[in-house]
N, C-alpha and C positions, 0 to 999 in steps of 0.2 A: 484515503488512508487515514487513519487513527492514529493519533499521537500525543503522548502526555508528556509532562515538560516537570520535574522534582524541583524543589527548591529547600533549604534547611530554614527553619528561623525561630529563632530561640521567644519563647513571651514570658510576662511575669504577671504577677500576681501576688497582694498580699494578706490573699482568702484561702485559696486553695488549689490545688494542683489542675484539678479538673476546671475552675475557675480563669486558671490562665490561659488552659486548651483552648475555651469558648473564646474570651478575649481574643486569642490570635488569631484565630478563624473569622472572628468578624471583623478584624483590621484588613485582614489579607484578602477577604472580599469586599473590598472598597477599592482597591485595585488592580487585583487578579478576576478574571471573567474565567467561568466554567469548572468551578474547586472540584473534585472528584475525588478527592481521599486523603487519610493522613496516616501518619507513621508515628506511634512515641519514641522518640528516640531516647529519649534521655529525660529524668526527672531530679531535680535537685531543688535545696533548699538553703538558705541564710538563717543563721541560727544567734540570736541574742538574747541575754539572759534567761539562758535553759531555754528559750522559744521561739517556736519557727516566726520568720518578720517578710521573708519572700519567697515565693515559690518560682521556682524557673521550670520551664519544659522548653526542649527541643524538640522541634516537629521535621519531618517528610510531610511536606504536603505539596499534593500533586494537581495539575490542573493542564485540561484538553488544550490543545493549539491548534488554534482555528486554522482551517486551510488559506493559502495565498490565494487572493481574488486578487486578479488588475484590474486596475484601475482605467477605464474606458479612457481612451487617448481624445483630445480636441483636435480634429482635422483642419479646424480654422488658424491660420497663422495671426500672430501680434504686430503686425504690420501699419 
């Protein structure tokens, strides 16, 4: 069985929208295994003197969950 697993997570950037997309995707794959997709959810900006200084996005991004494997038991006791 196949199964994806969503997560929200806001990234910034003080380049450009598209800029903070990539940054988050390459954070989120340093500890998430198997990315599969993203969602924009949201695009926003911080604005100082007349001009933009951060870019924020909110992502959906989804990633596969590996199936349960067990873990092989030791038949040998600690005795």
């Amino acid at each position: 069985m196949n199964s994806e697993k969503h997560i929200k997570v806001t990234g910034y950037s003080n380049i450009s929208w598209k800029d903070a997309i990539v940054k988050t995707i390459d954070e989120a794959s340093k500890t998430l295994k198997n990315l599969t997709s993203i969602v924009v959810l949201e695009q926003r900006a911080n604005i100082s003197n007349d001009k933009i200084v951060e870019y924020m996005v909110d992502l959906d991004i989804s990633f596969k969950i590996e199936p349960f494997q067990e873990q092989p038991t030791d038949d040998t006791d600690n005795m």
